[in-house]
LOFI-862937 format. One record per residue (C-alpha): x, y, z. Coordinates in steps of 0.02 Angstrom, whole numbers, plus 50000, padded with zeros to 5 digits. Layout:
<recs>
XYZ
...
</recs>
This chain:
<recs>
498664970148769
496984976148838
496564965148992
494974958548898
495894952248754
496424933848809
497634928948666
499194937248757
499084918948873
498884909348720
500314898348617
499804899948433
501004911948344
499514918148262
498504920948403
499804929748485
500074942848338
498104949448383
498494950348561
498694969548554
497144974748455
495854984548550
494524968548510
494214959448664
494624941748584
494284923848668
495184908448585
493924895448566
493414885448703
491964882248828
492164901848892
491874908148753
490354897948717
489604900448896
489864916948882
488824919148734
487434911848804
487494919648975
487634937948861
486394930748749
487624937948607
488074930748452
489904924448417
491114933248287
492144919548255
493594923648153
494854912048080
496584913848011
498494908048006
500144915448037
500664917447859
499174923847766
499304938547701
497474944247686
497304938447874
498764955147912
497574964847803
496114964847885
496944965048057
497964980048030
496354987647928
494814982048051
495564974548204
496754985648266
495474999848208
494535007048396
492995010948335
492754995248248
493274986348387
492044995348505
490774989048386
491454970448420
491694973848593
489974981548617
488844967148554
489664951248493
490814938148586
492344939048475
493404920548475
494984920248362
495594902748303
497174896448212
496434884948084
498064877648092
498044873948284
496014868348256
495844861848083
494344852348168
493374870248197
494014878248038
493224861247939
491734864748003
491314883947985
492174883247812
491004870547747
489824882047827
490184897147730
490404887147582
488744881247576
488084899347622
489044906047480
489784896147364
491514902347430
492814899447564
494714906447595
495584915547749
495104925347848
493584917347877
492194928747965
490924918048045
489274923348123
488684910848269
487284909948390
487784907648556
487584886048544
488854891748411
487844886948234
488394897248112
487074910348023
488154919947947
489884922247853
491144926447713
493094928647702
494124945747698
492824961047742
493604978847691
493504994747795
492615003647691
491564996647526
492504993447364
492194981547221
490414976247279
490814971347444
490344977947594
491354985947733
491674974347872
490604986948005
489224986347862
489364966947888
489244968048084
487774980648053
486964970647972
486994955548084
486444965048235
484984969848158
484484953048103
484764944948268
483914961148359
482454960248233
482154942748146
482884932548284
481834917948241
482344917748032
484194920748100
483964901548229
482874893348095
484104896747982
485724891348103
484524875948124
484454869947922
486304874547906
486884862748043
485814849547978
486544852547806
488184851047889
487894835347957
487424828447801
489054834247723
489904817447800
489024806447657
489764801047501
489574797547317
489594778547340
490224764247205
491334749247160
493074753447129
493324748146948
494844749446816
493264758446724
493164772146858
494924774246849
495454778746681
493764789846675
494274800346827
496384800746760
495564808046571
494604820746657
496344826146768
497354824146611
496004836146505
495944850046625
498014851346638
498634866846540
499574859446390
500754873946400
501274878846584
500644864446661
499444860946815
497644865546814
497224875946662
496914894346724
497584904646865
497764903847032
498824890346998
499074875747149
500404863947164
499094849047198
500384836247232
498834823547276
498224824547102
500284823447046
500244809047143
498734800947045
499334804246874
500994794446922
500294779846969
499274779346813
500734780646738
500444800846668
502404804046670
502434816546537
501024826746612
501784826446779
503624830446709
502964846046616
502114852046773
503544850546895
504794856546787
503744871446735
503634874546948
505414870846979
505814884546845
504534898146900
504464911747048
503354897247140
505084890747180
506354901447280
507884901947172
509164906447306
508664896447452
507734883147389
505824875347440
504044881347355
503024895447379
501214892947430
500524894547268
500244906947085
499104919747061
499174918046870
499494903146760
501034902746725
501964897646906
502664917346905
501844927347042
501754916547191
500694919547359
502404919447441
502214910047595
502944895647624
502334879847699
503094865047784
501554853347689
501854859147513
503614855547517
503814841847627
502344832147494
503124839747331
504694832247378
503744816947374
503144818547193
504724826047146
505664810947190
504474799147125
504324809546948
506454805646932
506214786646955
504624787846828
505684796646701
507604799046725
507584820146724
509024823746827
508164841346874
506864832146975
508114823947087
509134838747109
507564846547165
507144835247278
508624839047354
508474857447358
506814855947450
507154844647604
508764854547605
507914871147626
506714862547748
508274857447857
509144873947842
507694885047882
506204875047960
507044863048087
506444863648293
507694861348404
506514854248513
506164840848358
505104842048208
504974856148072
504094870648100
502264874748022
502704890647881
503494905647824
502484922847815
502244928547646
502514946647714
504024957247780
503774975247849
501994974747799
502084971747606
501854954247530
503564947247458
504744962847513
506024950447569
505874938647415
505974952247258
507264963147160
507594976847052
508734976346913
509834990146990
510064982347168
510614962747076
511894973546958
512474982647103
512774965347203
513344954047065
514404967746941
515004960246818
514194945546842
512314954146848
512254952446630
512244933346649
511364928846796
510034942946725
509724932946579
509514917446667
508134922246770
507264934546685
507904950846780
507504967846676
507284984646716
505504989946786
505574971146842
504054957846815
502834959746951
502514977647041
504064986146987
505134974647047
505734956946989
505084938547029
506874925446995
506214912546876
507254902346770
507424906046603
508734896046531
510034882046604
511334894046672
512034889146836
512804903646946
513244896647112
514214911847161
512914925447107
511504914447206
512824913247370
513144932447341
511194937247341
510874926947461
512154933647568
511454950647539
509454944747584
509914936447714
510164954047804
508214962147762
506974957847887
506604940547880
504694933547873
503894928148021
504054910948048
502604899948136
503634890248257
502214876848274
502544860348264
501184851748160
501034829848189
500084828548030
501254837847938
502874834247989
502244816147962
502044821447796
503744827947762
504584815947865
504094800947757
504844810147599
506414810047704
506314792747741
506054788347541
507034798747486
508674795247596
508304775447532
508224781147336
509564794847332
510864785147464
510814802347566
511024791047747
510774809247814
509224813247757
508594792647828
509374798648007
508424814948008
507044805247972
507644792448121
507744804548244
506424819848220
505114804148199
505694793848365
505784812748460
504074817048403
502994801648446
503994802048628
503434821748650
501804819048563
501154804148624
500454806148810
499484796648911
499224783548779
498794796448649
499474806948500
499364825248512
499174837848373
500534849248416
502104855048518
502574873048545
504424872348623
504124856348659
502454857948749
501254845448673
499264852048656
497674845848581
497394828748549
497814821848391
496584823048249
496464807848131
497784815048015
499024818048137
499004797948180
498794793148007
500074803947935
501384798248058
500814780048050
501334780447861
502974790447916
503304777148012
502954763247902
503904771647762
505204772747871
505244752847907
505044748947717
506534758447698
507544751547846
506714735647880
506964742848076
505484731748169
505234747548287
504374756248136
503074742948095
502754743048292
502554760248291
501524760048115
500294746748184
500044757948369
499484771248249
498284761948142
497444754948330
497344771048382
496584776348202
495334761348238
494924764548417
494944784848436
494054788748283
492914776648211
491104782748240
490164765248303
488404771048250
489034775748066
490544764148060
491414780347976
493074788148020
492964804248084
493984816748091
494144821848300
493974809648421
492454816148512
491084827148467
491074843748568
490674851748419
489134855148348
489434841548212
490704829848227
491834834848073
492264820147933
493234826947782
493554815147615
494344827947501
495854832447485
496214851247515
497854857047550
498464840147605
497724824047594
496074821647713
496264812247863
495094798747790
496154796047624
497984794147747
496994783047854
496524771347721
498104771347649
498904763647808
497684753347869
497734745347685
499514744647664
499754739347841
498504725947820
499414717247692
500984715247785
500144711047945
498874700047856
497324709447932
496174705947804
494804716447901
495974732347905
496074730347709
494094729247694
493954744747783
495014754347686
494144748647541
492604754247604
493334771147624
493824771347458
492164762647397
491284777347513
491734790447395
491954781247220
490584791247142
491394808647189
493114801447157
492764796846959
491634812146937
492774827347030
494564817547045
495434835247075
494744836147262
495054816447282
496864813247225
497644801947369
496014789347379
496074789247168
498274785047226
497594771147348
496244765047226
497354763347089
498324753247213
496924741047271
496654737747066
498604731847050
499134715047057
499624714147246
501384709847276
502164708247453
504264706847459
504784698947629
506704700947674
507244693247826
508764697547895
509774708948000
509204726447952
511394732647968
511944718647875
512524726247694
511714708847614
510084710447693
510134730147632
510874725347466
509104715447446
508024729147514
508914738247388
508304729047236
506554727547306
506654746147337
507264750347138
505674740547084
504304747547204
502634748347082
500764751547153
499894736147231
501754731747293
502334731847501
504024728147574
504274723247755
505334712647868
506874712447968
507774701148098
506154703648229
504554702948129
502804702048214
501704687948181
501094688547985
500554674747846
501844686847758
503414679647891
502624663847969
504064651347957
505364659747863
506974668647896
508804667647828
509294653847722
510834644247733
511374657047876
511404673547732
509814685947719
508334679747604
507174689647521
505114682247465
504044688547319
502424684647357
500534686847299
499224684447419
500374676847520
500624663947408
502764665247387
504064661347239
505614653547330
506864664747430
508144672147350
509814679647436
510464687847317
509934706247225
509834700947034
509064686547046
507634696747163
506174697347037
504314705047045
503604701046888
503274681846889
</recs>
């Protein structure tokens, strides 16, 4: 590390892999902004993460190249972020380049003044030109002249974009309507590929969001065809188990292979809830396969599950993942013939001379699998981004929860237990939820998804447990939600509780996970109806009602609010069970209210429940654990025992 290059002091595992290059990086911060200005140079902000492969590229191709860097060095301020350690920054100067144009993706190369308004941007920049594109030192050429030349186009310019960027925060507005519904689930439905599934065309994304959405329409078949096409392709990692990030062509063979603790901890979500829909035992075996991998491969020691897995190994993108025909026949022997035909193994392979496992028939080899896997176990292994993300381990966490209720895996509900009551100790300090821990060093206060996601881990986890310290712990989340992030002169949610930034970032669509906006309604909305906080549920409706417009006409980028909506239009059903959360009866209940879960429904309860409409004046009945189905609060008489629970009258 050159003594001008800050990132060797820095915790981000992707930081730290550019803290050798000859490029006299900054992380972003007030330094690197002040510096800017006192230089009166513009900033070359550049954004990746750990496991992207066309991040390595241009590191190993630009970055690490001296006489580009001298360039760098000579005239710009150069700042390196994580997106995944500042989502809030990366929001931002991705809508940017987005709206300068018409395309976004990592790396992102930013050009700011020194306030730090972006003028200029794109992704990946070559060393040299190919395909159209210029070479990234044309690209830095080019800017210096601007800025030495037209500096007043260049700030007029910053000016209109960072209006335009705050702008970006309004929606589509409109009343949430059965109408609107069906309308945006036949324009998912028509643009799903009849034959491989997902999204017709290639790349090809999981979109577990949109999954989500077509369930609780009740879209089983379109869903089933989707995941089961996934679970059988090289998307999914037939030895160890868990999803790669996504397909490069359109048929779930050729993944991006990185993996990432937010696909898999929400696909085993969708997974689990695609068995109860429709009985295909695959789903629930995959279910199982996923958090599996995610506990055998992705676990902290210091708590939570760590952020991904690189999609590269001794510089080429899936080295450690692929085969040839000769190496499997030389593992397996006699064995090779079979397991070949299973997953589509021949010679000259499938993708780059080598061979992508998919599944081509139902043939189970345990002992081939155990015997590869014994053997890849020994090449390098990817880089792995020890991270610990709140937002997404909230994600994956719940899945754990609801899963470990519906599949009786008790193991999977104490991981779940523990990793969640670990993290909110280590995350939350000084009154406040943080968006990360390193080795169990907690940094950078929590961004609204972080205490929306593990507010619904949390409340997932009491619906499955009936344990009051969930609720608690649900409802501290949805006050912080409420007091950290809602903007009092728009009344909007935003997504960073203050505004250091040049905008102060809200996002509504989904992109790789849900927004922070679409988790936050969903608690404050299912929260509301247990605690009877009638104003919570208003607000999430007005989330919802925010975006209804964009929702119906572009449901792909909107799939957990057109989830939540589809919710809101259900006949709302609350299930009270009071009782000792370890008593087998009171579980035994749970149980049954648990095997009929539907949209529009909530479960909540226990032996210490706070004040609620939903609990006022009940508890067990005739000394034994009693269970209410109500509707606006409005309750049939208790019941204590599981068949004669029902949800339909």
């Amino acid at each position: 590390m050159t003594p001008e290059n800050r990132l060797g002091e820095e915790t981000s595992p992707y930081l730290l892999q550019h803290a050798d290059n000859p490029v006299h990086w900054l992380p972003w911060g007030p330094e690197a902004l002040e510096r800017a200005k006192e230089d009166d140079r513009p900033i070359l902000l550049s954004i990746g993460y750990s496991s992207c492969h066309w991040c390595h590229v241009m590191e190993r191709e630009s970055f690490s190249d001296p006489a580009v860097a001298r360039i760098q060095n000579d005239h710009f301020v150069n700042v390196k972020v994580d997106r995944e350690e500042r989502p809030d920054v990366d929001r931002i100067y991705m809508q940017a380049v987005q709206a300068m144009t018409g395309r976004g993706g990592w790396p992102l190369t930013v050009f700011l003044t020194p306030g730090g308004v972006p003028f200029y941007g794109g992704t990946y920049f070559p060393p040299e030109p190919r395909h159209g594109m210029p070479s990234f030192r044309q690209v830095m050429e080019g800017v210096l002249r601007a800025w030495e030349t037209k500096r007043e186009e260049v700030e007029d310019s910053a000016s209109e974009i960072r209006r335009a960027l705050g702008r970006m925060t309004a929606g589509e507005a409109g009343s949430i309507s059965d109408e609107g519904i069906e309308k945006a689930i036949r324009r998912v439905v028509a643009n799903f590929d009849p034959v491989h599934g997902g999204v017709q065309g290639a790349p090809k994304f999981p979109q577990p969001m949109v999954l989500e959405a077509l369930l609780a329409a009740g879209e089983d078949s379109v869903v089933e065809h989707t995941l089961t096409a996934m679970a059988r392709g090289g998307i999914r990692d037939h030895l160890a188990g868990g999803y790669h990030r996504y397909a490069t062509d359109a048929r779930w063979l050729v993944p991006h292979f990185e993996k990432m603790l937010y696909d898999n901890g929400l696909l085993a979500g969708v997974l689990l809830d695609a068995w109860r829909a429709t009985g295909n035992r695959e789903l629930r075996d995959e279910v199982e396969a996923t958090l599996d991998w995610l506990l055998a491969e992705m676990r902290a020691p210091e708590g939570g599950f760590y952020a991904a897995l690189d999609a590269d190994t001794e510089g080429e993108e899936g080295r450690f993942y692929v085969w040839s025909a000769e190496e499997i026949r030389r593992v397996l022997g006699d064995a090779a013939e079979a397991f070949e035909r299973t997953f589509g193994v021949r010679d000259g392979g499938n993708w780059e001379g080598t061979n992508i496992l998919h599944r081509v028939d139902d043939g189970e080899h345990p002992e081939a699998v155990e015997a590869l896997l014994e053997v890849r176990n020994r090449r390098e292994r990817p880089f792995r981004d020890t991270k610990v993300l709140a937002s997404w381990n909230g994600m994956a966490l719940r899945n754990f929860a609801r899963a470990g209720a519906a599949l009786g895996r008790e193991d999977y509900l104490e991981v779940a237990r523990r990793e969640m009551a670990g993290l909110l100790e280590l995350l939350r300090v000084d009154g406040r939820l943080h968006h990360q821990h390193v080795d169990g060093v907690p940094a950078i206060p929590g961004f609204l998804e972080d205490v929306a996601a593990l507010g619904l881990a949390a409340l997932d986890l009491h619906q499955v447990t009936l344990e009051g310290r969930w609720l608690r712990e649900a409802e501290a989340c949805a006050r912080e939600v409420l007091e950290c992030f809602l903007d009092p002169e728009t009344d909007l949610l935003m997504d960073t509780a203050d505004d250091d930034l040049i905008v102060r970032p809200r996002e509504t669509t989904d992109n790789a996970v849900p927004s922070g906006n679409a988790l936050a309604a969903e608690l404050l909305f299912r929260l509301g109806r247990i605690l009877g906080r009638q104003e919570w549920i208003e607000r999430a409706e007005g989330i919802v009602s925010r975006q209804w417009g964009s929702i119906v006409r572009a449901p792909h980028g909107f799939g957990r609010l057109l989830t939540l909506a589809i919710s809101m239009r259900a006949e709302p059903v609350e299930v009270a069970i009071l009782g000792d959360p370890a008593d087998p009866a009171t579980r035994a209940l749970l149980d049954a209210a648990l095997e009929k879960a539907r949209p529009g429904m909530v479960i909540a309860g226990g032996d210490d429940p706070p004040e609620s409409p939903l609990f006022e004046g009940r508890g067990p009945v005739d000394g034994k654990p009693a269970a209410w189905v109500c509707r606006a609060y409005s309750c049939q008489a208790p019941v204590t025992e599981p068949d004669a629970l029902d949800v339909d009258r």
